[in-house]
PASEBA-843340 format. One record per residue: residue number from 1; x, y, z of N, C-alpha, C in turn. Coordinates in nm, 3 decimals, m for minus. Layout:
N
R   nr     n_xx     n_yy     n_zz    ca_xx    ca_yy    ca_zz     c_xx     c_yy     c_zz
R  NUM        X        Y        Z        X        Y        Z        X        Y        Z
...
END
This chain:
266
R   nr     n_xx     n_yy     n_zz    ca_xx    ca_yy    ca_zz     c_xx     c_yy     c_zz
R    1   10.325    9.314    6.610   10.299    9.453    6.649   10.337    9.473    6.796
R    2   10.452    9.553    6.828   10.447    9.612    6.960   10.375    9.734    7.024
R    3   10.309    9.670    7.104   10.204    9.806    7.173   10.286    9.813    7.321
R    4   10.291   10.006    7.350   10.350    9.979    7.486   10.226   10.108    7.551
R    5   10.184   10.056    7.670   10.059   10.131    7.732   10.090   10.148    7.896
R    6   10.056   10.260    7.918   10.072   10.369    7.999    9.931   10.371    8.079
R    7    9.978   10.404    8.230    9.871   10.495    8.313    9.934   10.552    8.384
R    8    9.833   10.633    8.470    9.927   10.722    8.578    9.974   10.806    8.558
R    9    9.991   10.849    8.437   10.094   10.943    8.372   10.102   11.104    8.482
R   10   10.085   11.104    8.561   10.031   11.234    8.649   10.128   11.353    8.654
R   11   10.161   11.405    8.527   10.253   11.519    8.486   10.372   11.467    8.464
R   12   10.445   11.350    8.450   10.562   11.309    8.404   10.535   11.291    8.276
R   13   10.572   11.453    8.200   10.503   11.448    8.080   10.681   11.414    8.003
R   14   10.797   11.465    8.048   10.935   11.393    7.979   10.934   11.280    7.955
R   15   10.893   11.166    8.071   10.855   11.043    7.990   10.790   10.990    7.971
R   16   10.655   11.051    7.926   10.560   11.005    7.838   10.607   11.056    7.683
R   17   10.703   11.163    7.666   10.772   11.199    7.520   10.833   11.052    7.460
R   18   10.886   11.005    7.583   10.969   10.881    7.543   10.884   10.732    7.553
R   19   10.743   10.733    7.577   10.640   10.611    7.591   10.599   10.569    7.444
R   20   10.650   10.626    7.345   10.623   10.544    7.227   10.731   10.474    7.134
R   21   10.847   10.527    7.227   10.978   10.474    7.131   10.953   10.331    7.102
R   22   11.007   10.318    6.996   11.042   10.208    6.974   10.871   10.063    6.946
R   23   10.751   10.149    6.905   10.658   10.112    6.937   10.559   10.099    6.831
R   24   10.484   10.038    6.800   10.389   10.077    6.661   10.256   10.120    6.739
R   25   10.261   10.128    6.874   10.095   10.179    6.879   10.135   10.241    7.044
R   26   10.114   10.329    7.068   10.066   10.371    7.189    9.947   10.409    7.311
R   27    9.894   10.318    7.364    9.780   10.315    7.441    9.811   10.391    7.568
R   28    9.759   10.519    7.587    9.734   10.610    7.743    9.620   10.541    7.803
R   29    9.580   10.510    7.941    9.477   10.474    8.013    9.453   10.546    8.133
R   30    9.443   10.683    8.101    9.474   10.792    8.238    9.487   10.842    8.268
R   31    9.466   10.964    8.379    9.521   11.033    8.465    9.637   11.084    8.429
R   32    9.630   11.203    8.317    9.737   11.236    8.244    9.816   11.329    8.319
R   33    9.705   11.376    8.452    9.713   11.539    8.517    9.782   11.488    8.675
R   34    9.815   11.542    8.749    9.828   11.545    8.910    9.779   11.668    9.026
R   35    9.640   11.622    9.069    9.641   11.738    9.111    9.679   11.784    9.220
R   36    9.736   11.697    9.322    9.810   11.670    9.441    9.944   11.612    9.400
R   37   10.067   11.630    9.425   10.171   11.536    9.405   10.238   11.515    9.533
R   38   10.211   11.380    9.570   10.264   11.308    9.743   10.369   11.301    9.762
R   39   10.451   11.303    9.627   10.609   11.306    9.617   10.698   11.432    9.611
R   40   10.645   11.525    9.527   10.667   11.674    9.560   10.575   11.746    9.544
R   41   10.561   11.800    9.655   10.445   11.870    9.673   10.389   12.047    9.634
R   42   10.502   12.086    9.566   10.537   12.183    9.478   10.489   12.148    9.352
R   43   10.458   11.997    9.290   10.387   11.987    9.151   10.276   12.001    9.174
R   44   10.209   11.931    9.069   10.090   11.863    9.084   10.007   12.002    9.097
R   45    9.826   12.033    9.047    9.786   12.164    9.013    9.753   12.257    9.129
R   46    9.763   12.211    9.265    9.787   12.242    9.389    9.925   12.337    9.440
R   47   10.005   12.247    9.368   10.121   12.281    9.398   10.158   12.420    9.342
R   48   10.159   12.399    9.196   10.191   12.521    9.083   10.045   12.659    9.140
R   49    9.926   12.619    9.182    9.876   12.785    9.285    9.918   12.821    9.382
R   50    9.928   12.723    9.486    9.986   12.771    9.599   10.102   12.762    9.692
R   51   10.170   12.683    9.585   10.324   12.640    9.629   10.332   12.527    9.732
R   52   10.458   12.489    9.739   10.533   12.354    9.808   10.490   12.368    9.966
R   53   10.511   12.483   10.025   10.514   12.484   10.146   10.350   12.453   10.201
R   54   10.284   12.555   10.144   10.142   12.528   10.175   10.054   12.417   10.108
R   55   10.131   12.342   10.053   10.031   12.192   10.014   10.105   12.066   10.143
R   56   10.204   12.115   10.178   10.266   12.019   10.292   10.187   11.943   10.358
R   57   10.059   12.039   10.427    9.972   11.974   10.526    9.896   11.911   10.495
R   58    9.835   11.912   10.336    9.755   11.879   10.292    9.821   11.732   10.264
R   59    9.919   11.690   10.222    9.960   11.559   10.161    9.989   11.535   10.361
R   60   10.047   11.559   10.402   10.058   11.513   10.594    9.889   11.448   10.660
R   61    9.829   11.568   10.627    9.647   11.522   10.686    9.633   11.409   10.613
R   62    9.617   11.404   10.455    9.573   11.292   10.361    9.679   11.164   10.394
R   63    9.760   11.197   10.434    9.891   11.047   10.471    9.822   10.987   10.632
R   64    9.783   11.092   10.722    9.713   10.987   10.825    9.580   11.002   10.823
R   65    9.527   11.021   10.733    9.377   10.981   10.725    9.272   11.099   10.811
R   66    9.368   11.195   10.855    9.281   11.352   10.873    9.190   11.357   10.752
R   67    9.050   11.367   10.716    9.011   11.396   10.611    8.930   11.506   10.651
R   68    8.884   11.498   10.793    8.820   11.645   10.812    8.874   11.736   10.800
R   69    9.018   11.749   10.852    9.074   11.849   10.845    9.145   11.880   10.728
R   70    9.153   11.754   10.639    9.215   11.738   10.499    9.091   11.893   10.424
R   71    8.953   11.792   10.429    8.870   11.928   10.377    8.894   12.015   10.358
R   72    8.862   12.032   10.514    8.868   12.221   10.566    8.974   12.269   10.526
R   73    9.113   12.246   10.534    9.192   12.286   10.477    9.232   12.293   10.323
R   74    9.187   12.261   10.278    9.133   12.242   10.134    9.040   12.366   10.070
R   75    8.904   12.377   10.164    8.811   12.441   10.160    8.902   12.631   10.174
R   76    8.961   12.635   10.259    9.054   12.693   10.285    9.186   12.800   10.182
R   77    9.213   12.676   10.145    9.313   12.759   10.042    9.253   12.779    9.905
R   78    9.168   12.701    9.851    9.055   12.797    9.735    9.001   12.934    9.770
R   79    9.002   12.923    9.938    8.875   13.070    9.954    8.972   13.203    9.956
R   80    9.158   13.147    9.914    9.213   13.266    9.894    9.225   13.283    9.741
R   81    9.134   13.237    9.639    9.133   13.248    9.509    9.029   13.343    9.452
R   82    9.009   13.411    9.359    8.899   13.488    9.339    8.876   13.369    9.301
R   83    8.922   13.310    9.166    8.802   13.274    9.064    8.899   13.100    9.040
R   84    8.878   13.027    9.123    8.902   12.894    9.135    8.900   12.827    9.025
R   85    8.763   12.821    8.983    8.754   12.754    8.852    8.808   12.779    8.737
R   86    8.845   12.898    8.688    8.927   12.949    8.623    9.018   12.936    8.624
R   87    9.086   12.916    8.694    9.269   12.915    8.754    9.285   12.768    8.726
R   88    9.211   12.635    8.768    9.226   12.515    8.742    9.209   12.490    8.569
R   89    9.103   12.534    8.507    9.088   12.512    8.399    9.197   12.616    8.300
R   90    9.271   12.666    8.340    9.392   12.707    8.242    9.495   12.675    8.301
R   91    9.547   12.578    8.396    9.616   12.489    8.427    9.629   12.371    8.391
R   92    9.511   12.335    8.392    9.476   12.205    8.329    9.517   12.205    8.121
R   93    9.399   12.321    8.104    9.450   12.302    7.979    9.583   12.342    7.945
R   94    9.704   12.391    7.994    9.781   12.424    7.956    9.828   12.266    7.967
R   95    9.821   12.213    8.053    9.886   12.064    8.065    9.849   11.947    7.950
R   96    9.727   11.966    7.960    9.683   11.886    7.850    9.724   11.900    7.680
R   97    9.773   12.042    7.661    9.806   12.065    7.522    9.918   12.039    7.547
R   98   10.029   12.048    7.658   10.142   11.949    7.652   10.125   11.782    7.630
R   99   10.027   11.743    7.689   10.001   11.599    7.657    9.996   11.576    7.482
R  100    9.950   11.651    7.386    9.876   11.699    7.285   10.048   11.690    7.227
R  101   10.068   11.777    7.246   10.193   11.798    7.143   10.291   11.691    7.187
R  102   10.313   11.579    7.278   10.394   11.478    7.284   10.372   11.349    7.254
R  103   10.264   11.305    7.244   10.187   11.180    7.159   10.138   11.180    7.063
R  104   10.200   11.032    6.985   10.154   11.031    6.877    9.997   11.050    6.820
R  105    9.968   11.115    6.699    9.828   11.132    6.662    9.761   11.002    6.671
R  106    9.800   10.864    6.632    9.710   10.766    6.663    9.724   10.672    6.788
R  107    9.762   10.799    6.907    9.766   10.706    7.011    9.573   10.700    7.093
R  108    9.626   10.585    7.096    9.467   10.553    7.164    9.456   10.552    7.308
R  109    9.351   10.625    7.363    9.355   10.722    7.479    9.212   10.728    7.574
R  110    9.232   10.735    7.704    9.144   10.704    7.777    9.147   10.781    7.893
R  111    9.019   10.849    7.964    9.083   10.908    8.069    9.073   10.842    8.193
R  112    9.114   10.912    8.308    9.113   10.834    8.484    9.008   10.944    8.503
R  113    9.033   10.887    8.697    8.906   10.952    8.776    8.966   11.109    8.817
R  114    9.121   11.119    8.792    9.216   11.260    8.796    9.140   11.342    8.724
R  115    9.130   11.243    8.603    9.139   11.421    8.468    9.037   11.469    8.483
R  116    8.988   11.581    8.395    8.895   11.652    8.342    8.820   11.647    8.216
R  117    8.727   11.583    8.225    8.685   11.557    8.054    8.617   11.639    8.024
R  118    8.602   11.745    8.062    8.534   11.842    7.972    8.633   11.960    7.888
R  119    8.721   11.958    7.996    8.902   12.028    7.933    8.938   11.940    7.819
R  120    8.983   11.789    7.852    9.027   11.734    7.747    8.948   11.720    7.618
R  121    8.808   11.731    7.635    8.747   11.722    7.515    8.708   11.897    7.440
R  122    8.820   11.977    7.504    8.790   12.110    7.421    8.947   12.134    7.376
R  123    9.037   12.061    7.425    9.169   12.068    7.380    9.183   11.987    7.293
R  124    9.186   11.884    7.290    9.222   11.782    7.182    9.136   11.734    7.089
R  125    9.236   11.722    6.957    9.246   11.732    6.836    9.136   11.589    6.808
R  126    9.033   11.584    6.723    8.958   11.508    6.691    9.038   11.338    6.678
R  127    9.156   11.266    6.631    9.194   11.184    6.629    9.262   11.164    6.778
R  128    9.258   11.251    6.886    9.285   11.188    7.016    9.149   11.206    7.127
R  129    9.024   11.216    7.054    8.951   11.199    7.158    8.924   11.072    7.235
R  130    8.862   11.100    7.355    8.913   11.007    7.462    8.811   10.898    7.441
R  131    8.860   10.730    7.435    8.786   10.662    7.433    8.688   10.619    7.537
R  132    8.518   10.558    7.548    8.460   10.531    7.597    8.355   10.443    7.580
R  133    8.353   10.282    7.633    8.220   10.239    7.523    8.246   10.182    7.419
R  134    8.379   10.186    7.381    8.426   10.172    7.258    8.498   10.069    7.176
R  135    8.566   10.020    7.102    8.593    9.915    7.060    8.714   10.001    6.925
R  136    8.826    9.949    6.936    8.953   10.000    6.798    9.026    9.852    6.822
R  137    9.057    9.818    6.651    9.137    9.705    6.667    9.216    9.707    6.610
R  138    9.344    9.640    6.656    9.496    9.663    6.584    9.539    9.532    6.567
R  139    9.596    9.531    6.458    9.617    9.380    6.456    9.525    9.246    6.452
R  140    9.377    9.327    6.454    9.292    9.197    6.452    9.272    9.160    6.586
R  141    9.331    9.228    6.679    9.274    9.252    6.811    9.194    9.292    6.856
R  142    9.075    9.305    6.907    8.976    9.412    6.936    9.030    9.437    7.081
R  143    9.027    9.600    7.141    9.074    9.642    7.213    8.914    9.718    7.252
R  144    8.887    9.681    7.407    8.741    9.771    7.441    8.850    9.866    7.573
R  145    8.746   10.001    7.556    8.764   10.098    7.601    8.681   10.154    7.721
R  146    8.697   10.202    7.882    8.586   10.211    7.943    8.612   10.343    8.025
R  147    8.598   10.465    8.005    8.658   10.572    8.087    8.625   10.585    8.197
R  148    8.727   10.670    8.268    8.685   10.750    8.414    8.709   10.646    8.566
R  149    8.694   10.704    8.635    8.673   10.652    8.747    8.537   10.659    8.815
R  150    8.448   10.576    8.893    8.356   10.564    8.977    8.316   10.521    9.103
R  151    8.192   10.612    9.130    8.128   10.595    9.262    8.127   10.444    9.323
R  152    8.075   10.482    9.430    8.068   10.345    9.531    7.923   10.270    9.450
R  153    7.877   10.129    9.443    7.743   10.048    9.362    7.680   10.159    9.567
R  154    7.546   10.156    9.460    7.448   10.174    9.573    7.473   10.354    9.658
R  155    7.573   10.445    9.594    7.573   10.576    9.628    7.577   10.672    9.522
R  156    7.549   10.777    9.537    7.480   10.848    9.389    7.589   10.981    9.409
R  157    7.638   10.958    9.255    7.746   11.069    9.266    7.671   11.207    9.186
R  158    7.722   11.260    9.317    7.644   11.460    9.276    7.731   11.546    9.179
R  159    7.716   11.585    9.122    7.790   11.762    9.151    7.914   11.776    9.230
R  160    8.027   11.819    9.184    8.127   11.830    9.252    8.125   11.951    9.312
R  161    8.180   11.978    9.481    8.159   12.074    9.547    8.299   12.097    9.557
R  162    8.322   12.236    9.548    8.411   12.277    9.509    8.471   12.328    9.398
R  163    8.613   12.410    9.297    8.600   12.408    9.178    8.702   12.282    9.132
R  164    8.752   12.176    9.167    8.795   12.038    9.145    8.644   11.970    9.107
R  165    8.680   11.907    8.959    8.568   11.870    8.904    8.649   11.699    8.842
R  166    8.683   11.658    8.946    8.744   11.543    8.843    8.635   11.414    8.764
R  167    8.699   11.333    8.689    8.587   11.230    8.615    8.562   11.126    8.704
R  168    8.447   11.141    8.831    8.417   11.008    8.894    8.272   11.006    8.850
R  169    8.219   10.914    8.756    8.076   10.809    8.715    8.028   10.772    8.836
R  170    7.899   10.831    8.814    7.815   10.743    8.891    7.856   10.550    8.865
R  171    7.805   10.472    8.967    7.808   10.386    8.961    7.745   10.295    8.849
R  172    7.616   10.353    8.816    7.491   10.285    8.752    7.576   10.321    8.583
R  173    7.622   10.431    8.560    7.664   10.520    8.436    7.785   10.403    8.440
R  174    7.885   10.400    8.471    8.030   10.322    8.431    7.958   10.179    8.422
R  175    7.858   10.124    8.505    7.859    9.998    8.394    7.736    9.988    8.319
R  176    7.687   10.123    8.268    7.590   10.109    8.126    7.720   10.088    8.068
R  177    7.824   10.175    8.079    7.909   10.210    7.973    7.949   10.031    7.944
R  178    7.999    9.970    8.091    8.091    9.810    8.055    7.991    9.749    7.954
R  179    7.853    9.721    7.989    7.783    9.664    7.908    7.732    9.680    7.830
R  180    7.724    9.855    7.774    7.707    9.876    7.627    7.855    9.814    7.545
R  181    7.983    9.873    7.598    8.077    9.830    7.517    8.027    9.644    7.486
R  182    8.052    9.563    7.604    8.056    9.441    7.567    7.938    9.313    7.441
R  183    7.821    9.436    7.493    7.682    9.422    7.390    7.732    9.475    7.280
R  184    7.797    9.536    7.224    7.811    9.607    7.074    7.960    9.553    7.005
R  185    8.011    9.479    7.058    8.142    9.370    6.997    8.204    9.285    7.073
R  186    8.309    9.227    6.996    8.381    9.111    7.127    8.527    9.242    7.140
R  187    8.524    9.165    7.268    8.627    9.252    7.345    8.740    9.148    7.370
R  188    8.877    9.193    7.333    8.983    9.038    7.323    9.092    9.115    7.427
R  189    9.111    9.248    7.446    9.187    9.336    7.552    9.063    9.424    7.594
R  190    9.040    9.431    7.726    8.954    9.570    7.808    9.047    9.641    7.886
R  191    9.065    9.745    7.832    9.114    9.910    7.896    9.053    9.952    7.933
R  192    9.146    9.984    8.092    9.001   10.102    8.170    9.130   10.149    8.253
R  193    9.096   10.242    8.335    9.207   10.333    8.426    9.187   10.291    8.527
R  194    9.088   10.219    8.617    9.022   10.127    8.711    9.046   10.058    8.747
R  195    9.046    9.931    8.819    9.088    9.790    8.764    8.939    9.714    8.829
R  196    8.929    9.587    8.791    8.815    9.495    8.852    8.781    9.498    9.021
R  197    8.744    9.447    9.016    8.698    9.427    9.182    8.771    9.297    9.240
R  198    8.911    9.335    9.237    8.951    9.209    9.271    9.034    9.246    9.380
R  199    9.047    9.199    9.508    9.077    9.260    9.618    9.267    9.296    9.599
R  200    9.335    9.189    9.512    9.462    9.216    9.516    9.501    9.334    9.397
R  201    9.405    9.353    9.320    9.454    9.427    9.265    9.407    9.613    9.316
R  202    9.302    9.559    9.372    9.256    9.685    9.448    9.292    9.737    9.531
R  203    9.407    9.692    9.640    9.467    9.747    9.777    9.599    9.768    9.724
R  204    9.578    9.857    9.742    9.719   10.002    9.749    9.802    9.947    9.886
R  205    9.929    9.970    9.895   10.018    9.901    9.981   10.046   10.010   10.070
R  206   10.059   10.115   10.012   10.131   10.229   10.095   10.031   10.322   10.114
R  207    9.956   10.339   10.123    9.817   10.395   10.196    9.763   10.298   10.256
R  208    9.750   10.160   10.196    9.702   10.062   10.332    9.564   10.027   10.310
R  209    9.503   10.060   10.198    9.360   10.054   10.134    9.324    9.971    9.999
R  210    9.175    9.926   10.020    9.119    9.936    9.909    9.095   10.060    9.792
R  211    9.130   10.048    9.708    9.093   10.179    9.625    8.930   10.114    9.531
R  212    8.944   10.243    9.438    8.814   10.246    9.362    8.815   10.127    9.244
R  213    8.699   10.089    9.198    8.721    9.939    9.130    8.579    9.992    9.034
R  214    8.584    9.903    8.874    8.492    9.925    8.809    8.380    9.860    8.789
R  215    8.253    9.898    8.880    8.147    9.823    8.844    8.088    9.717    8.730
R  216    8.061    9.657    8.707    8.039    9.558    8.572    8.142    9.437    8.526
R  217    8.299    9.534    8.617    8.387    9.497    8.457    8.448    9.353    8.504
R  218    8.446    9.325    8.655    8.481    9.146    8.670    8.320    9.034    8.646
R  219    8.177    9.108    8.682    8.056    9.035    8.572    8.100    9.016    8.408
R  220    8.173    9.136    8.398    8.176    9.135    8.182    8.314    9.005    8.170
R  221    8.403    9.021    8.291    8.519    8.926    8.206    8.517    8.824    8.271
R  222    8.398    8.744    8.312    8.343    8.606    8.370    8.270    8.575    8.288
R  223    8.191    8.654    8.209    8.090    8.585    8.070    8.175    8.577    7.962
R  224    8.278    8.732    7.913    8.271    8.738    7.774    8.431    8.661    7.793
R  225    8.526    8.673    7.896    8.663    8.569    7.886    8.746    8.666    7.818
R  226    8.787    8.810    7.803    8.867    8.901    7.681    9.036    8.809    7.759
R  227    9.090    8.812    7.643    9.252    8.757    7.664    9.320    8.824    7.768
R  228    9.309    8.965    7.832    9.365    9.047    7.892    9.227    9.108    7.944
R  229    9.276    9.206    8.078    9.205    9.285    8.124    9.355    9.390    8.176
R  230    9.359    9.494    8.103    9.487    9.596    8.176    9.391    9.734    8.202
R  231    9.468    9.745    8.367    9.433    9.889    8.410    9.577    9.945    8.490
R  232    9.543   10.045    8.549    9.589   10.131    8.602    9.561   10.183    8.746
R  233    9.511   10.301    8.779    9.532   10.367    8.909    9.542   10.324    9.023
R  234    9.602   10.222    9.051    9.669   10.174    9.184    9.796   10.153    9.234
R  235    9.917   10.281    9.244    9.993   10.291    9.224   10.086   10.180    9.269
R  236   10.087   10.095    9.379   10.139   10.002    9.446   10.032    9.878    9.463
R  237    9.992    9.821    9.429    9.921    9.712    9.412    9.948    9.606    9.431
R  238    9.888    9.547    9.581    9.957    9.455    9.619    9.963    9.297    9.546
R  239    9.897    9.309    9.414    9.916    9.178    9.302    9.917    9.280    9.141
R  240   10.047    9.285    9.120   10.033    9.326    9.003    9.914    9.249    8.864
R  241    9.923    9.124    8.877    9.865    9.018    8.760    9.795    8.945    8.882
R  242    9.675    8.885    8.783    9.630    8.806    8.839    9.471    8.747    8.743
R  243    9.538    8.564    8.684    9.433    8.519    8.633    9.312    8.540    8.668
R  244    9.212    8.505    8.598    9.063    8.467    8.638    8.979    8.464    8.482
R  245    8.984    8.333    8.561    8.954    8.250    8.453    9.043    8.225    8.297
R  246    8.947    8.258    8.203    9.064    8.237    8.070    9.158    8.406    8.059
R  247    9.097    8.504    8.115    9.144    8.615    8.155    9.238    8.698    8.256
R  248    9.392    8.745    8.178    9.494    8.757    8.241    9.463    8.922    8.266
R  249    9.477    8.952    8.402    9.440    9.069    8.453    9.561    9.177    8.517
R  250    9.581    9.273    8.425    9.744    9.329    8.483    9.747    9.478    8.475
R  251    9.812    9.500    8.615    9.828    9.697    8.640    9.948    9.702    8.559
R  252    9.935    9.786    8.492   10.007    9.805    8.411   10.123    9.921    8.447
R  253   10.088    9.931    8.554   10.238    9.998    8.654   10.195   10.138    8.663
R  254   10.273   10.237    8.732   10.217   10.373    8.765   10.398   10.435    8.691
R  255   10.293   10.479    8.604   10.405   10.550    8.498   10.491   10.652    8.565
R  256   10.434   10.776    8.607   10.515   10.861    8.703   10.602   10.836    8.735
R  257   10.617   10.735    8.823   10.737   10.707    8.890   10.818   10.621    8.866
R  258   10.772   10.509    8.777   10.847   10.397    8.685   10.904   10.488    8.591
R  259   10.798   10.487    8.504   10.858   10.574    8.378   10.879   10.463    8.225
R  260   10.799   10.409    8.284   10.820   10.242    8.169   10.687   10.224    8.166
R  261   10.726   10.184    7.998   10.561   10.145    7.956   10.573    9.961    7.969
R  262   10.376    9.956    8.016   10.371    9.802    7.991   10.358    9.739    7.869
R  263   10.434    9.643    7.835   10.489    9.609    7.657   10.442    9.499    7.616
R  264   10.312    9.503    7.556   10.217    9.406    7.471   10.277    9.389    7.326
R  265   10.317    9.276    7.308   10.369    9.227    7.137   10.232    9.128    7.083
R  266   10.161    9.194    6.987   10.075    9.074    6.915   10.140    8.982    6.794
END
């Protein structure tokens, strides 16, 4: 069985049309949406309200680490919107029913800390709801499932301020989720949009940072050993792979801009 699996997907929805060729199973792990795009700044759901020119500063502040003024300016160009929330959520869903009509019905699907799960779970069709917690096996594989992105261990995620509502878990919530999944079957591949807490796979090269990492999920693959651990949202990662223990741990690349899926044969 060839499986080829995707993250990142952040509106390079042309080749995600082409992420199942040639494939018997298609796995999404992500961030299907962009709501900033660093590369053109005319995409991404920023881009398509208020155009190329006026998201400029915003990707300039966020590139040297202005975040106050990243805010405020932020804070800023919503307060020329009547109805914010509105305008994102029929953006969004318009995007997402493109996601909808280009993947296959039994592709198995997961979201990032980008999307919107309350959009995706009013758009899509009962055989692509988003996995979480979960366990599907192909091939006699068991494949566990862990959504979203999350908070810092030890800080308590609120209410999103603002009308940007993306999927970041509390800390305590993303690993009920690792350790309900791992308590309720064996897990032989773990999917998540996340990746472990492992410093090489966590530092982003071209921002120069640690990024966000999933609570539980390097405790769950030190006890339970799954054959694989594949994630996603670290677009440049300064260790793509990296053992531990009987468990091979791999970003599975940032689709956007590759445009190539990562290609699992069982």
């Amino acid at each position: 069985m060839r499986i080829h699996v995707v993250a990142d997907v952040h509106g390079n929805y042309e080749a995600l049309a082409r992420a199942a060729e040639g494939a018997d199973q298609l796995i999404v792990l992500g961030d299907l949406i962009d709501y900033v795009d660093y590369h053109d700044p005319g995409a991404g759901i920023l881009g398509a309200v208020f155009g190329a020119d006026r998201v400029k500063p915003f990707v300039e502040m966020r590139t040297v680490g202005n975040f106050r003024g990243l805010h405020a300016y932020h804070q800023s160009l919503w307060a020329t919107v009547d109805d914010p929330a509105a305008v994102i959520e029929g953006i969004v869903a318009d995007r997402y029913q493109q996601v909808v009509a280009l993947i296959p019905e039994n592709t198995l699907l997961t979201l990032g800390n980008v999307d919107v799960e309350h959009i995706w779970a009013a758009v899509a069709p009962p055989a692509l709801r988003y996995l979480d917690a979960e366990v599907r096996t192909l091939g006699g594989v068991r494949f566990g499932f862990v959504a979203g992105g999350s908070g810092r261990p030890g800080s308590v995620v609120g209410p999103a301020r603002g009308p940007w509502k993306p999927f970041v878990r509390d800390a305590r919530d993303y690993q009920a989720a690792v350790d309900s999944l791992f308590q309720a079957d064996k897990v032989d591949v773990l999917c998540t949009h996340i990746p472990l807490r492992l410093a090489g796979m966590r530092y982003d090269r071209i921002p120069g940072r640690l990024e966000m990492y999933g609570p539980g999920l390097l405790e769950a693959i030190d006890v339970h050993q799954p054959r694989l651990a594949l994630s996603g949202h670290v677009h440049q990662p300064l260790t793509q792979r990296v053992r531990r223990g009987h468990t091979e741990c791999v970003n599975v690349g940032h689709f956007q801009r590759a445009a190539k899926p990562y290609v699992l044969q069982l």
